[in-house]
C-alpha positions as CSV (number, residue, x, y, z in Angstrom):
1,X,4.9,11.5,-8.9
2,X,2.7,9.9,-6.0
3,X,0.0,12.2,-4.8
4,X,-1.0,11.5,-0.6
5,X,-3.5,12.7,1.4
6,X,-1.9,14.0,4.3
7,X,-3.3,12.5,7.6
8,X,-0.6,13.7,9.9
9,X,-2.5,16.5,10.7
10,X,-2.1,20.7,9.3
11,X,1.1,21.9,8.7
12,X,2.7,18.8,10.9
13,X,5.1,18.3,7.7
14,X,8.3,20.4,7.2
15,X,9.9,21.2,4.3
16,X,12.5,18.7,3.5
17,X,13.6,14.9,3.4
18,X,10.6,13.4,5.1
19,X,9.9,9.3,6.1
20,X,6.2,8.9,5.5
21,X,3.8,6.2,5.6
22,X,2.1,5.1,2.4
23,X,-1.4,3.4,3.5
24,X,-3.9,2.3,0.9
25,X,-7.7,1.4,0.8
26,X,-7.5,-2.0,-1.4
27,X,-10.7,-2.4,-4.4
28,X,-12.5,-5.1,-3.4
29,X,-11.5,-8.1,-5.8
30,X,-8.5,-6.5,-6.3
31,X,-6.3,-9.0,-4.5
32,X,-5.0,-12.5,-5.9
33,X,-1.8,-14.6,-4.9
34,X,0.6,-15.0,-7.2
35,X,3.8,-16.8,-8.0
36,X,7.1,-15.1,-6.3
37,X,8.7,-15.3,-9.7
38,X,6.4,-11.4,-10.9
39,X,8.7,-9.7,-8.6
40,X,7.9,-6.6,-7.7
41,X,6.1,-4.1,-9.8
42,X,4.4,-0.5,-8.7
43,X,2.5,1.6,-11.1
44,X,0.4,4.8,-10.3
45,X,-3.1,4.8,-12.2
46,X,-5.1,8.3,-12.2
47,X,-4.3,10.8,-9.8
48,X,-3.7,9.0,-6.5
49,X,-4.3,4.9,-7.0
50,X,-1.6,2.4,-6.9
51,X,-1.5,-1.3,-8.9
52,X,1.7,-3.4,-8.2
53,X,2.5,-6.8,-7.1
54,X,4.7,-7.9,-3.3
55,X,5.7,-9.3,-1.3
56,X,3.4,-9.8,2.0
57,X,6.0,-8.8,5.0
58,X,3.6,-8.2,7.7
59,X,0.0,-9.2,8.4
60,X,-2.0,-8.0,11.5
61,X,-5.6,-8.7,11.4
62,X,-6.7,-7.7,8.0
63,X,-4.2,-5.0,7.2
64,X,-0.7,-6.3,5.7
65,X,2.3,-4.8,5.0
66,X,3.3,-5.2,0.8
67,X,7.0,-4.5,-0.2
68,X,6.0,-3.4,-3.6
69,X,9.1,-1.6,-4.7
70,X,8.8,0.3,-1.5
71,X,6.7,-0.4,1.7
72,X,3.0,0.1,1.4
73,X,0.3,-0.9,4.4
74,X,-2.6,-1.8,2.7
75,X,-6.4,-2.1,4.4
76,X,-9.8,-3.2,2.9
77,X,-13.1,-2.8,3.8
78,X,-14.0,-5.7,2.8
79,X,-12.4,-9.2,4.4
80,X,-9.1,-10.0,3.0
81,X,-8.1,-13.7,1.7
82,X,-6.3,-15.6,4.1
83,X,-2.5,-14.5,3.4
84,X,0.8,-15.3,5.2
85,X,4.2,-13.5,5.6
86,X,6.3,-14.4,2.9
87,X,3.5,-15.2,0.1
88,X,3.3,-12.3,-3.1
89,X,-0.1,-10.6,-3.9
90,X,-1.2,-8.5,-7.3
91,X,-3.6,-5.5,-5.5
92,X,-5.5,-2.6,-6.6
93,X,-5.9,0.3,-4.3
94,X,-8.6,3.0,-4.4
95,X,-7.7,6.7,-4.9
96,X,-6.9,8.8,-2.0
97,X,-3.4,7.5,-0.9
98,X,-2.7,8.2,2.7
99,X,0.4,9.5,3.8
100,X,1.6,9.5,7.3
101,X,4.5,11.3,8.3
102,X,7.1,9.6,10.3
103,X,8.6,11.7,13.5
């Protein structure tokens, strides 16, 4: 079970199949490189926090795409190590998840 904070806006989600948006505020220090060879992992810790290890698909500025055993776009406050498309990354992210639905 994955609980989201629903940022799409009030009642903008039906009832049913839905494509959403899994976004994630990343614990500063969280974030290390790591060896391709930890594959993917994805475990939910408390209520609404996610710790897992990707791969780095996407980076725009200092947000990145992380396919994690699913898609996750992952922010920090804080700067962000240098990363490039292709390299895998352990992360921490801090409770709420967002979730933004897909139209």
């Amino acid at each position: 079970m994955l609980y989201l904070f629903d940022r799409s806006g009030p009642y903008a989600a039906q009832p049913g199949h839905a494509r959403v948006v899994v976004h994630g505020v990343l614990q500063a220090g969280s974030v290390q490189l790591v060896s391709p060879e930890r594959g993917e992992t994805l475990s939910v810790q408390g209520v609404s926090a996610l710790e897992g290890c990707g791969q780095v698909t996407h980076v725009v500025g200092q947000v990145w795409v992380v396919q994690a055993r699913l898609p996750l776009v992952l922010a920090c406050f804080e700067g962000l190590p240098p990363v490039a498309v292709g390299q895998h990354v352990v992360f921490r992210t801090l409770p709420p998840l967002h979730g933004f639905i897909v139209p």
